[in-house]
C-alpha positions as CSV (number, residue, x, y, z in Angstrom):
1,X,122.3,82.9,117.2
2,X,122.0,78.9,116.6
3,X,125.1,76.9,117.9
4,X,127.5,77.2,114.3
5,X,127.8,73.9,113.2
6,X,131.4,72.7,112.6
7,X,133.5,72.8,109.6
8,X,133.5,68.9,109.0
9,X,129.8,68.8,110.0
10,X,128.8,71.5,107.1
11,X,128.1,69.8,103.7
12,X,130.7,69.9,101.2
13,X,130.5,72.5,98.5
14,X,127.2,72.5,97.2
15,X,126.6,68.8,98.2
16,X,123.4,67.2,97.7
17,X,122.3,70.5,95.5
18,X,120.8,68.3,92.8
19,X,118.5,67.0,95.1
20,X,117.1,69.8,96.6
21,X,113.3,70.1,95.7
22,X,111.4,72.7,97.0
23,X,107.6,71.6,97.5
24,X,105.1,72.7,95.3
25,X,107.1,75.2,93.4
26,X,105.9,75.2,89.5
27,X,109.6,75.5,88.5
28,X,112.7,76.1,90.0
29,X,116.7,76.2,89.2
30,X,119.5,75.4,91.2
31,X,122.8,76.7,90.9
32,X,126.1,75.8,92.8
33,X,127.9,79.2,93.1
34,X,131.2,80.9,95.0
35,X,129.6,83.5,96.3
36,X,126.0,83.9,97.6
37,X,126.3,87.7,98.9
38,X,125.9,90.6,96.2
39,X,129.7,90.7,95.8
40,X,129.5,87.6,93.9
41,X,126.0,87.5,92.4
42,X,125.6,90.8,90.9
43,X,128.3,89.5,88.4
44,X,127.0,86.2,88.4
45,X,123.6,87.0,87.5
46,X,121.7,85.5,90.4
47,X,120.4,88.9,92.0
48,X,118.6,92.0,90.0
49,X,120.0,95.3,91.8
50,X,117.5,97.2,90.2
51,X,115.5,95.5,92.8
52,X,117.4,96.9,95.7
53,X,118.3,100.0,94.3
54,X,117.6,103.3,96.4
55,X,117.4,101.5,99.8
56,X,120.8,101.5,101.3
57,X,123.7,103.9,101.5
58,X,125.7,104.1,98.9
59,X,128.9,103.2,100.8
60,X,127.5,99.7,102.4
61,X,130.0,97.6,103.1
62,X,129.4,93.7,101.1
63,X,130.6,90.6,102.8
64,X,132.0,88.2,101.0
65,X,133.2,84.7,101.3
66,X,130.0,82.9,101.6
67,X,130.0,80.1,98.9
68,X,126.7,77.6,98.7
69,X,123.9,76.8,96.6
70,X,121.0,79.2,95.5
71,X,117.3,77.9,94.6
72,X,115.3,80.3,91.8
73,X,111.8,79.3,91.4
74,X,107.9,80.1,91.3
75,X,105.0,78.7,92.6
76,X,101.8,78.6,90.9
77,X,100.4,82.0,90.3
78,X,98.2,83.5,87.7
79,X,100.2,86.9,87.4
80,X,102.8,87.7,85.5
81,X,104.7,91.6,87.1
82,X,107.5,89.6,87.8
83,X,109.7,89.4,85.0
84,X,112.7,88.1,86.6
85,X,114.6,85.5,84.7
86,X,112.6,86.4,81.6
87,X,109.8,84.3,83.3
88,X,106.8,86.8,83.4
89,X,105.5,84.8,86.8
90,X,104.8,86.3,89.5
91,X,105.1,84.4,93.1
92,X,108.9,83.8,92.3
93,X,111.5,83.3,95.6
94,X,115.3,82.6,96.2
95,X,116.2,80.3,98.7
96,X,120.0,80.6,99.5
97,X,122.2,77.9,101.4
98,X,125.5,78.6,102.5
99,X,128.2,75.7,102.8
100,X,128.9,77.0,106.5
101,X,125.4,76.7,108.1
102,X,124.9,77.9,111.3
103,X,121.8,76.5,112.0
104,X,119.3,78.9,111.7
105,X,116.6,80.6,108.5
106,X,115.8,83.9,107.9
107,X,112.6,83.9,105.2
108,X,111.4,87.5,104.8
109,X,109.2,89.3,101.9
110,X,110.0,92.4,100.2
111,X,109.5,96.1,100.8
112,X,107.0,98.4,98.1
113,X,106.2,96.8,95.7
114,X,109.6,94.8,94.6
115,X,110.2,91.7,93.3
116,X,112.7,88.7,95.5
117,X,116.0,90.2,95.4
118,X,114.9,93.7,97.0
119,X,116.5,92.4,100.6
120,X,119.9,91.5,99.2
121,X,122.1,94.2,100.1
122,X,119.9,95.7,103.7
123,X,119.4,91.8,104.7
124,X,120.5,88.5,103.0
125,X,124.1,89.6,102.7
126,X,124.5,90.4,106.6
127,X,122.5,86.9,107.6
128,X,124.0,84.5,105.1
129,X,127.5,86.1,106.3
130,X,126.7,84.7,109.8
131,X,125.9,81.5,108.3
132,X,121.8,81.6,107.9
133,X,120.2,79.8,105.6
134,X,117.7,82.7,103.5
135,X,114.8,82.8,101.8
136,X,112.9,85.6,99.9
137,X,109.5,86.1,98.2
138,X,108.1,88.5,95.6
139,X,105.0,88.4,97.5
140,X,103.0,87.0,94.7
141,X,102.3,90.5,92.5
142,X,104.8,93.1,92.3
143,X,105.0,96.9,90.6
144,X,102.6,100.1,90.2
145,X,99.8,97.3,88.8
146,X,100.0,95.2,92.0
147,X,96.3,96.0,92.5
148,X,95.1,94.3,89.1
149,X,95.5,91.1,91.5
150,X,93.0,89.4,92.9
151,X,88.9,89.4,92.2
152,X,88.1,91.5,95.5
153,X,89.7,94.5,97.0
154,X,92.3,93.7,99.4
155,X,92.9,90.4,97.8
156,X,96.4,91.2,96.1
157,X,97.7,92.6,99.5
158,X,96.3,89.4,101.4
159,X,98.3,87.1,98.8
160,X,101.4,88.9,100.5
161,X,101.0,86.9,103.7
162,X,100.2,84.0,102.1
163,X,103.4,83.8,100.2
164,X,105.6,84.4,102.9
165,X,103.8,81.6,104.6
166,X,103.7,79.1,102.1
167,X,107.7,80.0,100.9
168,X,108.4,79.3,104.8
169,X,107.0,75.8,105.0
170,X,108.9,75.1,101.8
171,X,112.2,76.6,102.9
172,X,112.7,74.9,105.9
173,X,112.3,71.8,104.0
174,X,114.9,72.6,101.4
175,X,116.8,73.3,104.7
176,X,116.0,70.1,105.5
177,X,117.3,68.5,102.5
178,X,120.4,70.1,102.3
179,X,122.0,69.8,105.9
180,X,120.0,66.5,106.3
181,X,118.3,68.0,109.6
182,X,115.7,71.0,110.1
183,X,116.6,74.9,111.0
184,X,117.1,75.0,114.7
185,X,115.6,78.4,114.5
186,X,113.4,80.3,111.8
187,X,113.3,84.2,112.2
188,X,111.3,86.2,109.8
189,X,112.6,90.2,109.4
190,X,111.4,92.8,106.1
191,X,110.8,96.2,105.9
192,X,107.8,98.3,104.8
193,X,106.0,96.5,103.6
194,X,108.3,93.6,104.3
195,X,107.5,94.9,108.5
196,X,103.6,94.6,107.9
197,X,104.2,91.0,106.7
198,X,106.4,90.4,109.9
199,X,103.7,91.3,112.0
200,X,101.4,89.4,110.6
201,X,102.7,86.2,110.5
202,X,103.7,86.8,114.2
203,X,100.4,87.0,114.7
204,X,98.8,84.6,112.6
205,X,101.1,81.7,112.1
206,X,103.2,82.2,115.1
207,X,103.8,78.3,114.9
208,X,106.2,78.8,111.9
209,X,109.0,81.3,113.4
210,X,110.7,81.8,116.5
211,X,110.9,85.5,116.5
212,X,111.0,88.1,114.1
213,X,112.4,91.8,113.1
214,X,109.9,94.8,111.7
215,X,111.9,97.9,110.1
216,X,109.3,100.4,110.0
217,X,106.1,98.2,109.0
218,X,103.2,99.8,107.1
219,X,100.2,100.0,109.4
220,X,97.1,98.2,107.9
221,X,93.6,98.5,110.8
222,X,90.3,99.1,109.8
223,X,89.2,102.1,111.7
224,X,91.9,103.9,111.2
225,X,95.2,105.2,111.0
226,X,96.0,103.8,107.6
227,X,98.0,105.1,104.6
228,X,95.3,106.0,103.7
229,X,94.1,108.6,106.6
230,X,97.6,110.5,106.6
231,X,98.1,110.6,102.9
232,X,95.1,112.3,101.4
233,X,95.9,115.6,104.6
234,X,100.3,115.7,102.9
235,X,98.4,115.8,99.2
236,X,96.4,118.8,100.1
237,X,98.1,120.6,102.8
238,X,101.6,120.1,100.8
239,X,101.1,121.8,97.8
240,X,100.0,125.3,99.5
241,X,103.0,125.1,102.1
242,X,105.5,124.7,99.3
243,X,103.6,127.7,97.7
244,X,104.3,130.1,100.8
245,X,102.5,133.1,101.6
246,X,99.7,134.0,104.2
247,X,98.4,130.4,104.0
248,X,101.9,128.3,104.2
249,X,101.6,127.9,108.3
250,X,98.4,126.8,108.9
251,X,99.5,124.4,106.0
252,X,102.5,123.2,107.8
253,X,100.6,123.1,111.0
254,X,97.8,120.9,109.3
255,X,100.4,118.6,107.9
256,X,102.1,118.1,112.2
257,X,98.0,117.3,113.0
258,X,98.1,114.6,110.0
259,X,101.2,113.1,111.4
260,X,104.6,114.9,109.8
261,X,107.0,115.5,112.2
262,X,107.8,119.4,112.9
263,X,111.4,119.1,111.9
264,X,111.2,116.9,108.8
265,X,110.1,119.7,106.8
266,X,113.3,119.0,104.6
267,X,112.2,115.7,103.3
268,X,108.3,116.9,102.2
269,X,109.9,118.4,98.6
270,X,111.3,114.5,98.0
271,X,108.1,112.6,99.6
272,X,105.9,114.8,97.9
273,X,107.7,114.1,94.1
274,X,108.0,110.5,94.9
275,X,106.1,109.2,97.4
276,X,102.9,110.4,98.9
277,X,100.8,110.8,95.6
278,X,101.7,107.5,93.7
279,X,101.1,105.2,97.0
280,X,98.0,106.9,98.1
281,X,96.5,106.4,94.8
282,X,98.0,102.4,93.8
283,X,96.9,101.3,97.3
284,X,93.5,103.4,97.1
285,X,92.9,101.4,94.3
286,X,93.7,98.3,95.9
287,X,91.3,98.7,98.9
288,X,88.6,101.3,97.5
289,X,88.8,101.3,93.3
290,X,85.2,102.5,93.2
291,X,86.5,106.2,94.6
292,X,87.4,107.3,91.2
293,X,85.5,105.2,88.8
294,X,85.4,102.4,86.6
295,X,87.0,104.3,84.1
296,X,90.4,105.8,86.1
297,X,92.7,103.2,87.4
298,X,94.7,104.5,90.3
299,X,93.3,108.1,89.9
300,X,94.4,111.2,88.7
301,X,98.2,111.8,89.2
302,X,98.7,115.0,91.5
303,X,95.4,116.4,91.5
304,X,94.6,119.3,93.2
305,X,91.9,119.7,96.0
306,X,88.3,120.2,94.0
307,X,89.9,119.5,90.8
308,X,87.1,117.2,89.6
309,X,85.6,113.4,91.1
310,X,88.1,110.6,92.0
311,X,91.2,112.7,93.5
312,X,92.8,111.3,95.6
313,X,93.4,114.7,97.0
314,X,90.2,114.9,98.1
315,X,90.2,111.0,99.5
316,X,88.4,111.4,103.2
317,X,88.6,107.6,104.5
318,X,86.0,107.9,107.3
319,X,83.4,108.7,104.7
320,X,84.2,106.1,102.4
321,X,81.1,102.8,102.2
322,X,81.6,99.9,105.1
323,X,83.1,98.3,102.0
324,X,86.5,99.6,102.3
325,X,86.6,99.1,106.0
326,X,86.1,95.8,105.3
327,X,88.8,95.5,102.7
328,X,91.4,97.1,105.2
329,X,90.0,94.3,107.7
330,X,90.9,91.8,106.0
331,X,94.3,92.4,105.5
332,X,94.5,94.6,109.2
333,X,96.8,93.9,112.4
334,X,95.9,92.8,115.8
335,X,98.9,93.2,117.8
336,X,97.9,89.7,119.1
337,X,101.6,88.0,118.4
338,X,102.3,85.2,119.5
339,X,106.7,85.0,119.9
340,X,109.1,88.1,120.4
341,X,109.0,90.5,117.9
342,X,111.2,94.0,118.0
343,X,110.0,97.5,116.2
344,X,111.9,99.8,115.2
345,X,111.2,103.0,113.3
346,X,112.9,106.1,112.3
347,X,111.2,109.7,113.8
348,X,111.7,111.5,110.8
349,X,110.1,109.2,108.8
350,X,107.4,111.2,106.8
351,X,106.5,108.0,104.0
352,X,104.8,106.1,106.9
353,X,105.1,108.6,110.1
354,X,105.7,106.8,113.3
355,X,102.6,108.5,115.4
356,X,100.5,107.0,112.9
357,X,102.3,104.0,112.5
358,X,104.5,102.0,114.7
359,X,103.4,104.0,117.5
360,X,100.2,102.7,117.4
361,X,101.0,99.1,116.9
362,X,103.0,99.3,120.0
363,X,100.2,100.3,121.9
364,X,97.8,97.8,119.9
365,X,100.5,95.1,121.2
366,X,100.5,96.1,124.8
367,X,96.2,96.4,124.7
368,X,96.5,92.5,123.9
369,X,98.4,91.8,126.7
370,X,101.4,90.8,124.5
371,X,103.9,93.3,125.7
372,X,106.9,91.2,127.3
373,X,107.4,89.8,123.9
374,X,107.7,93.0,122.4
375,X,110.6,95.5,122.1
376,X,109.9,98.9,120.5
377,X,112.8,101.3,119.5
378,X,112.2,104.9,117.9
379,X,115.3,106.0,115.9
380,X,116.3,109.5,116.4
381,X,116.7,111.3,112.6
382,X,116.1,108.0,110.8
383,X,113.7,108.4,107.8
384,X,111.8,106.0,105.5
385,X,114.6,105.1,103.5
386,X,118.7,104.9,104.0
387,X,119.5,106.1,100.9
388,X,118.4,109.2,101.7
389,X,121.1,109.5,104.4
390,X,123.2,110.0,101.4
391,X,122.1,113.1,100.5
392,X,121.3,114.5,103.6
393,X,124.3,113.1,105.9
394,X,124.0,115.9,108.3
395,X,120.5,115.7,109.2
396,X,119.7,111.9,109.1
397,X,121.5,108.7,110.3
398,X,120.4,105.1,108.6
399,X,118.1,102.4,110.4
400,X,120.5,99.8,108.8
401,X,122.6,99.5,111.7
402,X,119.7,99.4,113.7
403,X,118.0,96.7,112.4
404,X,121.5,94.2,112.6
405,X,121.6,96.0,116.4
406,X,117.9,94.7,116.9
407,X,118.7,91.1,115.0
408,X,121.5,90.4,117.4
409,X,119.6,91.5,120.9
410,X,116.9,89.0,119.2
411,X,119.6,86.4,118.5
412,X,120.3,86.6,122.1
413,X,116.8,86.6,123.8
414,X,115.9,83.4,122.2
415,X,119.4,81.6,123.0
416,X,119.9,82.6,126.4
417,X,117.5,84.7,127.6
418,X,119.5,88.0,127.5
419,X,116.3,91.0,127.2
420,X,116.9,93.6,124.9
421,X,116.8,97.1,125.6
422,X,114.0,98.4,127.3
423,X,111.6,100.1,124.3
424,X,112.1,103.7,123.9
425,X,113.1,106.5,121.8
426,X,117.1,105.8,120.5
427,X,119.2,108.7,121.1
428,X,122.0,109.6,118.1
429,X,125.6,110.3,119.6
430,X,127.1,113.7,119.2
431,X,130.1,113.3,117.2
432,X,129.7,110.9,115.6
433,X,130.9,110.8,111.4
434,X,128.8,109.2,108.8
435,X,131.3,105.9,108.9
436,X,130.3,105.3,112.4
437,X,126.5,105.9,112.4
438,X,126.3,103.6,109.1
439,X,128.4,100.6,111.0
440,X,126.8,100.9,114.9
441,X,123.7,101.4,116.3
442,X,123.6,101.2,120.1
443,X,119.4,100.3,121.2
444,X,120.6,101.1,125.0
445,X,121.2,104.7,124.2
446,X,118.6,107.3,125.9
């Protein structure tokens, strides 16, 4: 972590606030509050937890005692999903300062398809309670009509990484205007979605950051595996496994060859109501709208195999024009980064398996020749999303832990040197209650 800076070298409450202009925002609003964390701002209205709702357990523990100054603002953007604020713009961000600085930023985007606050609870409240300075971004589109973004296909995810890059740049120098000097250190951190964007500015703008944290980062490459290779096999091998009879095992069997761990079988009834047929179709439309017509946007909601033309049931990448290869390219991975970086990624997770996923970016990584700045952790029992732990507290344990685990042995790579954890697959300890799996995470245990 950055050397804290001292109490009389921190700014004053909220000093030099009215001067903080962040460059080439549109509009922005800046407010001088008691509390920056979500014990203070949920009441305060300066965080939306309909945002962040559904991806933490319900039991997290808020900090508090982190007074400062939060930013609110947009840059320019022609689309309007965001409707934060009662502003109907999209590209909005909140940039939080804390009186106590320690030094550092953390900038990160958000997960699915959520709007700025979605990182409050799983991220900003942890960092700006060990004094970071944070920023966030909507990404620049946000909601089920994320793909009506953008002229080409691909362009509304590409605007993704574009935002985070152009809300770092301006962060660090509201930073700068605050505590009258820039951050010492700038680590970017998301997951999901918020992962892919990690790994892509590691890679493409590794200037900007000194490290960075990916929980579980969707997989974007060209020839495959994509979302949208292992989601179309779940759509039609699902449905006849939950039906049973003589065909249910060579279902299930299909759906281990597509990626879905033997063993997670308890969270297909979930993924398959909320999950796998709604992203497979909004992000099919993003990259390959001409599958299902002019005419249908996003397909036709759980389809069945050989229903008709355009489901996504039916979706076979491989076979799709050079076209949608070339949509996926532009938005695809290299595993060329260019500073540390640290993976991690639950086993059970059957939204975006890790075989298909993270697994392969590791080895992408290690192909460029990039692998001593890479650490890769695979979480025993942890799934796509904490809140899940909630219902099933017996079967899964939350990547939360993790992640703050993976921040700190980052934290002390780039200060002193200190390597984390060799990669491998993170063991969970016997005996261990609910309480104790949502507060520790050890990386070191095999």
């Amino acid at each position: 972590m950055p050397a804290s800076v001292g109490v009389a070298d921190s700014p004053g409450h909220c000093d030099r606030a009215a001067h903080l202009r962040t460059p080439g925002a549109e509009r922005q609003t800046t407010a001088c509050l008691g509390e920056l964390t979500t014990a203070g701002t949920v009441g305060s209205g300066h965080t939306d937890p309909a945002d962040w709702a559904g991806l933490t357990p319900k039991d997290l523990v808020v900090p508090s005692g982190v007074p400062g100054v939060q930013v609110d603002g947009y840059f320019p953007d022609s689309s309007t999903t965001n409707t934060n604020h009662g502003w109907n713009h999209d590209a909005q961000f909140v940039i939080r300062l804390p009186d106590r600085w320690n030094g550092g930023l953390v900038v990160t985007g958000t997960p699915a398809n959520r709007e700025q606050y979605a990182n409050d609870r799983a991220i900003a409240d942890w960092v700006l309670a060990r004094g970071y300075a944070y920023a966030a971004t909507d990404k620049g589109n946000t909601g089920l009509t994320f793909h009506r973004d953008g002229r080409r296909p691909g362009d509304a995810i590409a605007e993704w990484n574009s935002r985070l890059t152009q809300l770092t740049r301006a962060a660090r120098t509201v930073v700068t205007q605050r505590y009258r000097r820039p951050p010492a250190r700038t680590l970017v951190t998301g997951l999901s979605n918020g992962g892919y964007l990690v790994r892509w500015q590691l890679e493409n703008h590794p200037e900007l950051y000194d490290g960075g944290v990916d929980w579980e980062g969707t997989l974007w490459r060209p020839e495959g595996p994509n979302l949208l290779t292992f989601l179309p096999p779940a759509l039609r091998e699902y449905p006849v496994y939950e039906a049973g009879g003589a065909d249910a095992p060579a279902a299930r069997e299909a759906m281990h060859r597509a990626g879905y761990p033997a063993g997670s079988e308890f969270l297909w009834p979930y993924h398959h109501k909320v999950y796998w047929d709604l992203t497979q179709r909004i992000y099919r439309e993003e990259l390959d709208p001409g599958f299902d017509g002019t005419a249908t946007e996003a397909g036709t909601p759980y389809c069945l195999p050989g229903s008709g033309p355009g489901c996504d049931a039916d979706y076979v990448y491989e076979e799709r024009p050079r076209q949608v290869r070339e949509a996926v390219g532009r938005i695809g991975l290299t595993g060329r980064i260019g500073k540390p970086l640290l993976t991690l990624h639950g086993d059970l997770d059957v939204l975006l398996p890790a075989s298909r996923s993270s697994d392969v970016y590791a080895r992408m990584v290690r192909a460029q020749g990039r692998g001593a700045l890479f650490r890769y952790y695979r979480i025993a029992d942890g799934t796509h999303v904490d809140s899940l732990v909630d219902t099933f507290p017996d079967r899964l344990r939350p990547l939360l832990p993790c992640h703050r685990s993976a921040f700190g042995a980052l934290e002390k790579w780039l200060a002193s040197g200190v390597r984390p954890p060799a990669s491998g697959t993170v063991v969970r300890p016997a005996g261990q209650d609910t309480t104790a799996l949502r507060e520790h995470c050890d990386l070191g245990r095999r």
